[in-house]
N, C-alpha and C positions, 0 to 999 in steps of 0.2 A: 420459452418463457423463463423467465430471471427473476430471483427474487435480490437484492441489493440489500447488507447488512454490516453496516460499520463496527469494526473493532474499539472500541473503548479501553481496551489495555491490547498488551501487543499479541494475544491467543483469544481472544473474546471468549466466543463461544465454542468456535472450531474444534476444541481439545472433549469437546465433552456433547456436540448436537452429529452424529453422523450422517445427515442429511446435505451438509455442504459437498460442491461439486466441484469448486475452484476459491482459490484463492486468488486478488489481481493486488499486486505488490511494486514498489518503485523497486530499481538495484538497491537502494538505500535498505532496506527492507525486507529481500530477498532470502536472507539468512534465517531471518524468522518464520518464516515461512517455511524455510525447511525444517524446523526446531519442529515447527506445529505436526510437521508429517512424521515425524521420529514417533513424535508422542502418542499420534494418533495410533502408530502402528505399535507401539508398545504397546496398546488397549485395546488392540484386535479389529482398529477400525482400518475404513480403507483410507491411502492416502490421496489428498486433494490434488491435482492442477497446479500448480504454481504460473501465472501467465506476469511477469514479468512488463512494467512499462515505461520506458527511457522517460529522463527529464526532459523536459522541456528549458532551453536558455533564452535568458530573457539579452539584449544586448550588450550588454555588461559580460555575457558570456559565464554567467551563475545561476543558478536553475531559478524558474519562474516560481511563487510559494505564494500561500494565502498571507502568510506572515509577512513577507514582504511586500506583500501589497497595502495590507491594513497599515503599514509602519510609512506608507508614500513613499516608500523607497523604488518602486518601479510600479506599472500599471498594470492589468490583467491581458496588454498586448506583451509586454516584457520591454516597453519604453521605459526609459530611466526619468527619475523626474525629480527636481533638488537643486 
C-alpha cells in the first residue's frame, strides 16, 4: 500500500514528515531529490528512495508534458499537431 503526495514547492513536506518511504522524480529533477536526502539527514531522519523515471518523447523527439499538451503543441500520445 502507497500513499501518493504531490510536492507543491520542490521539498514539500519530505524535509520535515519522516514517514516518507520514496521519492519518484523525472532526471530533470533528480538533483533535488537528493538535496531533500542531505537535509533529511542533517535532521537525523532517514534518507528516501530516490526512484528516478525517464522522459517520455513525444515524436518531435522532446519529452511528452502536460504544458505541452494544454498549449496543442502535441497530444497525450506525443503526436505533433499545428
Amino acid at each position: 500500500n502507497f500513499i501518493i503526495v504531490p510536492l507543491d514547492d520542490p521539498y514539500g513536506t519530505t524535509i520535515y514528515d519522516g514517514s516518507f518511504d520514496a521519492i519518484v522524480v523525472s532526471e530533470e529533477t533528480e538533483p533535488t531529490a537528493v538535496e531533500i536526502n542531505e537535509i533529511r539527514i542533517s535532521k537525523g531522519m532517514k534518507p528516501i528512495d530516490i526512484v528516478v523515471v525517464s522522459f517520455v518523447l513525444a515524436y518531435d523527439g522532446i519529452p511528452i508534458s502536460s504544458t505541452r499538451i494544454r498549449r496543442g503543441e502535441i497530444t497525450k500520445n506525443g503526436d505533433i499537431l499545428g
